[in-house]
N, C-alpha and C positions, 0 to 999 in steps of 0.2 A: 504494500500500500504506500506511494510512494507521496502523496498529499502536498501539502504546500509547503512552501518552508522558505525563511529568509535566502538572497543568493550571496551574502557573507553570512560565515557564523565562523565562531573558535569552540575547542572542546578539549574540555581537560578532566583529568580524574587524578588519582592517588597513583603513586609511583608503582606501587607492587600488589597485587590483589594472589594473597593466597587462601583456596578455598578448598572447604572437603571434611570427613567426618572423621575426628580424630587429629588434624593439625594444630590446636590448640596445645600440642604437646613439644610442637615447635618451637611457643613463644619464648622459653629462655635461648633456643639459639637463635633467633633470631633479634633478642633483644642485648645480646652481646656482641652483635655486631655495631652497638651505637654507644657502648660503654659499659662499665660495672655495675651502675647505680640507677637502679632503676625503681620510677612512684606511679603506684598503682591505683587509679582513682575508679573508685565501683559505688554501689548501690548499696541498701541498708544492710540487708544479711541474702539475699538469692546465693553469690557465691558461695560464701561461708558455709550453709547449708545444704548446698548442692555435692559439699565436697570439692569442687575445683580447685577454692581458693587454697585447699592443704595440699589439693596435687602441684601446684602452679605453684605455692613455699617451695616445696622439695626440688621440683625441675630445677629451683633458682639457687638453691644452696649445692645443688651438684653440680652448678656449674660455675661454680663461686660468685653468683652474682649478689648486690646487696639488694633488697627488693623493701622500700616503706610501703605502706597499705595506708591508705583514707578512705576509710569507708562513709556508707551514710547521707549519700549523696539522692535525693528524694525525686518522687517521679516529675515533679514539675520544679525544678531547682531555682533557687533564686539567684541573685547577683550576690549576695552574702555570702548563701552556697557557695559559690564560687570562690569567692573571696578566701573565706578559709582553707580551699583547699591551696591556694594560689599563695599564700604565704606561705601554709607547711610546707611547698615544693623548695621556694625561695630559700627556707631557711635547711632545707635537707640537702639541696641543691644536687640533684639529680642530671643524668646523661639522658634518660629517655623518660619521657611521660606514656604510662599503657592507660588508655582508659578499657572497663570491662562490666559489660553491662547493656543495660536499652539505650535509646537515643538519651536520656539524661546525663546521664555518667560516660556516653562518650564525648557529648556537649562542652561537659564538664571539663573533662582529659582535654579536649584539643584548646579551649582556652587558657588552662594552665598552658600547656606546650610553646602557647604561643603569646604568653603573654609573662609568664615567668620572669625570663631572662632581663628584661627590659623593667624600666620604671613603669609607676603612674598605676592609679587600678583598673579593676576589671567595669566601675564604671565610668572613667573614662570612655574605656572604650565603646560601652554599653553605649555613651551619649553622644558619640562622632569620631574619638580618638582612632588615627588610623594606625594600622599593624603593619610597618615601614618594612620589614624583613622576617626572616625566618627566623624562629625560635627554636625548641628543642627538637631531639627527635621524635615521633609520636608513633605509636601501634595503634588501631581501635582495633578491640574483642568484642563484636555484638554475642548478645547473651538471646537478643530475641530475633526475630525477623519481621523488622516492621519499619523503623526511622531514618534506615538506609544514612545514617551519620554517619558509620565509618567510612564515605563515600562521597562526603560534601564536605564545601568549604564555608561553614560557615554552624554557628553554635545558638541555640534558640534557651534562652532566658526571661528570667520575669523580675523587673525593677519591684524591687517591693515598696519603694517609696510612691509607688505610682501605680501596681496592679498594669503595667503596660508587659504585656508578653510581645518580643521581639526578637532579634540575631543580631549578633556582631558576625559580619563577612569579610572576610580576605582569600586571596587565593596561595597565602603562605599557610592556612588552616588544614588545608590536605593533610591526611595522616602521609604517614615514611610507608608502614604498609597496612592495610587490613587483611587482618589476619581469622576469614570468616570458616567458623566450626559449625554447622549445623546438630553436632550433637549436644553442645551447650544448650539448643533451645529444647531438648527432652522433656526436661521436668517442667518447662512453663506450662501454670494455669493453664485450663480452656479460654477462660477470660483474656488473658493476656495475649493468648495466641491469636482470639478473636480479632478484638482491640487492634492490638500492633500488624496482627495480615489486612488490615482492611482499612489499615494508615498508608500500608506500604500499597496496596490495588489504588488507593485513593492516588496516592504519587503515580504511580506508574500512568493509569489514564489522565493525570491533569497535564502530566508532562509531554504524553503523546500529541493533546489538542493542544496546548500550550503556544501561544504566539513565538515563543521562541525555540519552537522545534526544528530539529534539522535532518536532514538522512540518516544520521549515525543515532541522535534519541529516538526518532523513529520506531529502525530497526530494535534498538536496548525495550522502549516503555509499549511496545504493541507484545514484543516475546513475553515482557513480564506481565502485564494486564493478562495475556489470556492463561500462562502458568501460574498467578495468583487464584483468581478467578477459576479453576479449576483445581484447583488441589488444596487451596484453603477451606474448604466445606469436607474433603476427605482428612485431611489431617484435623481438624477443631473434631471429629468423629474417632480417630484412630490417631492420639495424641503422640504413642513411642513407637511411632512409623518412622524410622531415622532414610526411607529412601522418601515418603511424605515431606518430612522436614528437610530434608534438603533442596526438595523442587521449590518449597516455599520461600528459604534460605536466598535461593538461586535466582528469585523473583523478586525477593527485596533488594538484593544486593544490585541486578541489572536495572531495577526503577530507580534505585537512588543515583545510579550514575546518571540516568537519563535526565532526573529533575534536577542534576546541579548543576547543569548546561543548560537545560529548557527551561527551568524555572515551573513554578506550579499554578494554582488558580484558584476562581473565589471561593472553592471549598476552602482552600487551606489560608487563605487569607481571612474567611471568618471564623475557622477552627478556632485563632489564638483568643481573638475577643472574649466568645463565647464559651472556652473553654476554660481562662481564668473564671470567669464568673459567674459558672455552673459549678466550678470543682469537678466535671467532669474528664476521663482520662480521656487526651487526645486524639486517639483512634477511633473513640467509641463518638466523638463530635467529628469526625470525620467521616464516618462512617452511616450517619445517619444524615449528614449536609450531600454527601455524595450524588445520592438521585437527583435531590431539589436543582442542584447547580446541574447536573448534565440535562435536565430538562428545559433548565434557563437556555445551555447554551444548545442546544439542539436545531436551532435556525440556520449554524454555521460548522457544526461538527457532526452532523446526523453520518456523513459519509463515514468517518473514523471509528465513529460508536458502528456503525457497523457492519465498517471490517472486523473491528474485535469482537464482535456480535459472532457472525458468520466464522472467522475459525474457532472461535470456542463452543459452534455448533447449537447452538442456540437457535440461531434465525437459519431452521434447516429447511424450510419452504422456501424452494427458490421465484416464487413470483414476488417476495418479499422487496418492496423498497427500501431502500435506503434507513427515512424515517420508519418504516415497519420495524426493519433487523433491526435499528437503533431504541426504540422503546421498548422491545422484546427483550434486550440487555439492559435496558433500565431496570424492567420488569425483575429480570433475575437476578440483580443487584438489592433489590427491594426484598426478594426473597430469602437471600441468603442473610441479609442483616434478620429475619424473621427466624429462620433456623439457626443463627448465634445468638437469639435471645437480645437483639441487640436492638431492634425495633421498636419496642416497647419502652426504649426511653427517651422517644421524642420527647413525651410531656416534660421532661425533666430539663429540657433547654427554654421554656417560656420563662420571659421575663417579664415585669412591667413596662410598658412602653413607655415610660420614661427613662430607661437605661439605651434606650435604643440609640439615642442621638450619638453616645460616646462607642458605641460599638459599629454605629455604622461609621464612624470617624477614624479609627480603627482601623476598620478593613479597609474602608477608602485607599489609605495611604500604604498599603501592602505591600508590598512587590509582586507577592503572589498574585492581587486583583489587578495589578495592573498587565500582568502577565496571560491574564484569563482570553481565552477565544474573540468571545463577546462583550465589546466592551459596558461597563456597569453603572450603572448610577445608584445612588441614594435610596430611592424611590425602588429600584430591583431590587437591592438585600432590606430593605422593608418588607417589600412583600413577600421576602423569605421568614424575614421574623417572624412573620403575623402566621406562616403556614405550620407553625411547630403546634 
């Protein structure tokens, strides 16, 4: 499906992508080649109870490396978050940062990495400060398959003086390698698998239709959309399917490369609003905004929605048009959020519409919404609010 696309674009990704089940057993040789001392920034307890964190001690003491651990790092982190971990690096002073974890804690990792070395804090940066060069070296270890971070350049945070969820970007943020283990995501919840595969299908289709999509996201966010999309409803059923979670794995990992080049859209540009101020987990605002937005933009992506319609077999009636195949795969988007339980918390994103003005304010100034197919006004994500 070869679609439109700008006749310049650039494209970049992470230096090294190693993937597969069981490579996680790599990461001390591979974090010896960037030095001795290496700080491990994770989540509150998943590794430590998973058992990794005491395989991943040992790999590193046998291979004389010195490894800190900062744990505690929460699923929506703040700039504080940050902060703390960003001194303890400073004053440990570390050769590589590994972040290991969901997209939070790699967020987390790649802002330390990159902002350590150098003066000034992390809300500088948060407020315009730009990241002039390259800082330490960096590994991300996704734990889930869904925020496609180990993959982007750039770290999504929430000012807490302000309740503003946003990202510091640079394109010195690249990890050195991501280092993706599919077996890591075994033990996650149903929930979380839900949740985080249906952030990552979310990415994969917004980056396909994405105004700045090009040949090479193309080919990355249509393979991933329909290998999401089809195996995330087998694996959320048959959770320690390690060849299941790798397909998923494998879908997150090609979306996120695709959306750090094409950039994503008003789903995820009103994800952040709405998702500080529900408390609800990102995927699951994600996941339920998805339909609304592709029926928005449906006037000018009906083609794309369905091709990825039509090879994931869906729109198997060939006198199907375009818009036919394309609402058929809305339709089954709308379903599977109903077989993850996940449908049921529309109600849970209304707000008074008096919040509305600061959330459409919000998304307005996105990146993401300005990145969207169709361009958007006020008055559109209103009448997204009003539909919850």
């Amino acid at each position: 499906m070869l679609g439109r696309f700008a006749v310049e674009f650039e494209f970049r990704t992470v230096e090294r992508i190693i993937f597969g089940p069981g490579v996680v057993r790599r990461l001390a040789e591979v974090a010896s080649s960037f030095g001795k001392k290496a700080f491990v920034v994770t989540g509150r307890s998943f590794l430590r109870q998973s058992g990794w964190l005491e395989e991943i001690e040992t790999l590193f003491r046998q291979a004389n490396l010195f490894l800190v651990v900062h744990q505690g790092i929460p699923p929506e982190p703040t700039l504080a978050d940050t902060q703390r971990a960003i001194d303890e690096a400073r004053s440990t002073g570390p050769d590589v940062v590994i972040g290991i974890g969901g997209g939070s804690a790699i967020d987390v990792a790649k802002t330390v990495a990159s902002t350590a070395p150098f003066d000034g804090s992390v809300y500088e940066y948060f407020r315009g400060r730009q990241i002039e060069r390259k800082g330490l070296a960096f590994i991300a270890v996704p734990t889930t398959s869904g925020s496609g971070s180990e993959v982007t350049p750039n770290s999504v945070l929430i000012d807490e003086t302000t309740g503003v969820k946003s990202s510091i970007r640079s394109n010195f943020m690249y990890a050195d390698v991501a280092l993706v283990d599919p077996a890591l995501t075994l033990t996650a919840p149903k929930e979380t698998t839900a949740y985080a595969g249906m952030d990552a299908l979310c990415q994969a289709i917004e980056a396909y239709v994405s105004k700045g999509a090009n040949p090479i996201t193309d080919a990355l966010a249509l393979d991933a959309s329909v290998r999401l999309f089809l195996n995330l409803p087998k694996v959320y059923s048959d959770p320690k399917n390690l060849e299941l979670r790798t397909q998923v794995a494998l879908g997150s990992l090609m979306g996120g490369i695709a959306f750090a080049n094409a950039r994503l859209g008003l789903a995820h540009g009103l994800a952040h609003p709405l998702g500080v101020r529900s408390s609800l987990p990102h995927g699951l605002v994600c996941a339920l905004l998805l339909p609304l937005v592709m029926r928005f933009n449906m006037p000018v992506c009906s083609e794309k929605y369905a091709a990825i319609s039509r090879i994931s077999g869906i729109a198997q009636e060939p006198t199907y048009t375009d818009m036919q195949a394309a609402e058929a795969f809305i339709s089954a988007i709308e379903r599977l959020n109903e077989d993850m339980r996940i449908k049921a918390h529309y109600a849970d994103l209304k707000m008074d519409p008096s919040e509305w003005t600061s959330v459409i304010k919000e998304a307005m100034a996105s990146g993401s919404t300005r990145s969207n197919p169709r361009e958007v006004s006020a008055s559109d994500i209103e009448a997204i609010l009003a539909s919850f």
